[in-house]
VEXDREN-2710 file (C-alpha; in Angstrom, 1 decimal):
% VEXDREN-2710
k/r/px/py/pz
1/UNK/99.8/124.1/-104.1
2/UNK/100.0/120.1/-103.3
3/UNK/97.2/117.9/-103.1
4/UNK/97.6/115.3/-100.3
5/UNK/95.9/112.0/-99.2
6/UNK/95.5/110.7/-95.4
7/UNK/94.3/107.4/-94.6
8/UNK/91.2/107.4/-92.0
9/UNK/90.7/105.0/-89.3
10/UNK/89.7/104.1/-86.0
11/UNK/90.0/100.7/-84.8
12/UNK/87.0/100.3/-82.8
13/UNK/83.5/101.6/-83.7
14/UNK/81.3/102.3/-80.5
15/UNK/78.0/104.0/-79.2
16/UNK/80.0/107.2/-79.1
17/UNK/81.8/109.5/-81.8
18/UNK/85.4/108.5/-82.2
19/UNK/87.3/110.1/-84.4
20/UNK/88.8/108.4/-86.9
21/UNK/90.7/111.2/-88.8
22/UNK/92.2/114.7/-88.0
23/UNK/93.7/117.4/-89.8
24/UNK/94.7/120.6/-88.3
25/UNK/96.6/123.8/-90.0
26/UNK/100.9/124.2/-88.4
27/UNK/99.8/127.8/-89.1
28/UNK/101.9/128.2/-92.1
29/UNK/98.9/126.9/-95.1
30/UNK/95.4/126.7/-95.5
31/UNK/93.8/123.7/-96.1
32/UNK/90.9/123.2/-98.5
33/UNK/89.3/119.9/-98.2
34/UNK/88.2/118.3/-101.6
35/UNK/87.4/114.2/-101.0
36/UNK/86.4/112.2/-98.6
37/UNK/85.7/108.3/-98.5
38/UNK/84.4/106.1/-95.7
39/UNK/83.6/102.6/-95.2
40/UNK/83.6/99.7/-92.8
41/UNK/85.8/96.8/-92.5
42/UNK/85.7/93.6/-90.2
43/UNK/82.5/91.3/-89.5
44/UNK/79.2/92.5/-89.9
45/UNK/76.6/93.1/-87.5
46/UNK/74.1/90.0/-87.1
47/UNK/71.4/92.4/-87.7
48/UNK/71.6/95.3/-90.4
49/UNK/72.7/98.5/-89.2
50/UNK/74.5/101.8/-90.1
51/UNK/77.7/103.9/-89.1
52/UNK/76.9/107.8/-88.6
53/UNK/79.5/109.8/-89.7
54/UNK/80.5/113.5/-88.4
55/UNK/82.3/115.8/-90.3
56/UNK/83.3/119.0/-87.4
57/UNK/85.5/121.7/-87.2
58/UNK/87.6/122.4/-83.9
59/UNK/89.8/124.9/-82.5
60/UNK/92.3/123.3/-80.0
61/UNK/93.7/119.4/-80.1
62/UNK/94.8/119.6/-76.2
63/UNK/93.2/116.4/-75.1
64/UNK/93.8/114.4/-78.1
65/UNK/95.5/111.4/-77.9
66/UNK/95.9/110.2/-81.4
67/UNK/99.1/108.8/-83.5
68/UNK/100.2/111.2/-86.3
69/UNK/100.3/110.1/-89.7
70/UNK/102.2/111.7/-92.7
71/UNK/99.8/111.9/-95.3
72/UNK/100.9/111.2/-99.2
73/UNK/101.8/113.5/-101.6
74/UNK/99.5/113.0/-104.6
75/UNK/102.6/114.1/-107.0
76/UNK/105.6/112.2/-105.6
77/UNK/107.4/115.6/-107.0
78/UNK/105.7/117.8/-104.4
79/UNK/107.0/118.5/-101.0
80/UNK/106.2/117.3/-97.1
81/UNK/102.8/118.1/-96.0
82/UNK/102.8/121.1/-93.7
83/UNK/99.5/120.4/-91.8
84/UNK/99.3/118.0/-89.4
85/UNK/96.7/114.8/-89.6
86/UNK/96.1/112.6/-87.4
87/UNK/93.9/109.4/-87.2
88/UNK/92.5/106.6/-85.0
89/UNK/91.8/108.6/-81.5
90/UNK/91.5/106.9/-78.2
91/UNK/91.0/110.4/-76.1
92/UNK/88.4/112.7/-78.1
93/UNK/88.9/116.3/-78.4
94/UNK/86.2/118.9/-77.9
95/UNK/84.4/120.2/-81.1
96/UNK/83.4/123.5/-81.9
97/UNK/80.2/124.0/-80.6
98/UNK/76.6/123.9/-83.1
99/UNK/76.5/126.8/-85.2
100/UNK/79.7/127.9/-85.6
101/UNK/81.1/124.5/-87.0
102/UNK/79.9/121.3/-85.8
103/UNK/78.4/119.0/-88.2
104/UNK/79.7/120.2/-91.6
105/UNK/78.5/117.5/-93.1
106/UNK/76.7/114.4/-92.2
107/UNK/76.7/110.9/-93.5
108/UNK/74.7/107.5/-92.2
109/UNK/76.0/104.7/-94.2
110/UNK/74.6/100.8/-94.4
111/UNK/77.4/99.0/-92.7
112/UNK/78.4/97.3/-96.3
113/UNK/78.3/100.3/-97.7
114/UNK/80.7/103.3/-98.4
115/UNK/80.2/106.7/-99.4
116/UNK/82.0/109.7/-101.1
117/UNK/81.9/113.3/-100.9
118/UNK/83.6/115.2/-103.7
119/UNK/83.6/118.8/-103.7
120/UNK/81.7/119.8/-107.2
121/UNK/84.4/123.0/-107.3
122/UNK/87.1/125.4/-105.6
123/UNK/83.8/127.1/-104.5
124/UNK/82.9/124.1/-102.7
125/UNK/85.5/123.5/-100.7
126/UNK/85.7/123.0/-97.1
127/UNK/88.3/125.5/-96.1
128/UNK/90.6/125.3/-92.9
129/UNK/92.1/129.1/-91.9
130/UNK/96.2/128.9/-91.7
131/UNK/96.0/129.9/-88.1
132/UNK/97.7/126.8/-85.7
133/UNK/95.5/124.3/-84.2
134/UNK/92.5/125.0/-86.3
135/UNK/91.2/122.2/-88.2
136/UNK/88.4/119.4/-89.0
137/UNK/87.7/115.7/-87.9
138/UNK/86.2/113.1/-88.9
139/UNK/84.3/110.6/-86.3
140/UNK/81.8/107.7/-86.5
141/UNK/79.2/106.2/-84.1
142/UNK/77.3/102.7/-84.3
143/UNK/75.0/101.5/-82.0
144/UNK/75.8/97.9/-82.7
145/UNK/78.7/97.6/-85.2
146/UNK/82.1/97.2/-84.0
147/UNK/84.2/96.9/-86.8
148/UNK/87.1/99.2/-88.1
149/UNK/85.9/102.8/-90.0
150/UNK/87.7/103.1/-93.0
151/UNK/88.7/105.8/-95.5
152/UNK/91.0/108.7/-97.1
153/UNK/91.0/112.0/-97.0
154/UNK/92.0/114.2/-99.7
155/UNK/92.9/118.2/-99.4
156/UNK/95.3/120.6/-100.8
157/UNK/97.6/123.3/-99.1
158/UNK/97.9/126.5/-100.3
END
């Protein structure tokens, strides 16, 4: 097992979701997601407002249009990263519809803020099946902050 870190980001908050991080199983490990971080970066809003985070599973990346990102061994010892991740989308993807997956977790966050989700144990989790182009994303909306959505996320394949 490897722990691994990919950086978050999408360049341009807006009224919509945009993803700002993607990670999705080659089929060959599954993926158990441990961390997450997000925060903002840029010039603030004139008037205080928040960033509302998404955290999703999907089943199919064929309209993404995203750059792919290596993410960073934790242990410089342990191996290339297997899944693939991807960050800062300009073409969305569809989600898996609510109740089977869509909004894992939630987040609304002040937009000088940051948060962090830390799975409390192995039970907890979130878990990605080793079957290709199944995976999670993470997307944020503002209705009036523009900035850059920041952040890492932090998983292990096994």
């Amino acid at each position: 097992m490897a722990n691994f870190s990919g950086p978050l980001l999408q360049s341009t908050a807006s009224t919509s979701f945009k993803s700002e991080g993607l990670i999705w199983s080659s089929g060959a490990r599954r993926i158990m997601l441990y961390e997450v971080e997000l925060g903002q970066t840029g010039s603030l809003s004139s008037t205080d407002c928040q960033v509302q985070y998404d955290l999703s599973r999907f089943s199919q990346t064929a309209i993404l249009t995203a750059p792919l990102v290596v993410p960073s061994p934790l242990d410089a010892a342990d191996g290339t990263c297997l899944a693939i991740f991807a960050n800062n989308a300009t073409t969305e993807l569809t989600y898996t519809t609510a109740g089977v997956g869509l909004s894992l977790k939630s987040w609304a966050i002040n937009q000088r803020g940051f948060m962090r989700w830390r799975a409390l144990d192995d039970g907890d989790n979130i878990l990605v099946a080793a079957t290709s182009l199944t995976g999670v994303g993470i997307r944020g909306l503002s209705s009036n902050f523009t900035a850059t959505l920041v952040g890492n996320i932090n998983f292990v394949e096994r």
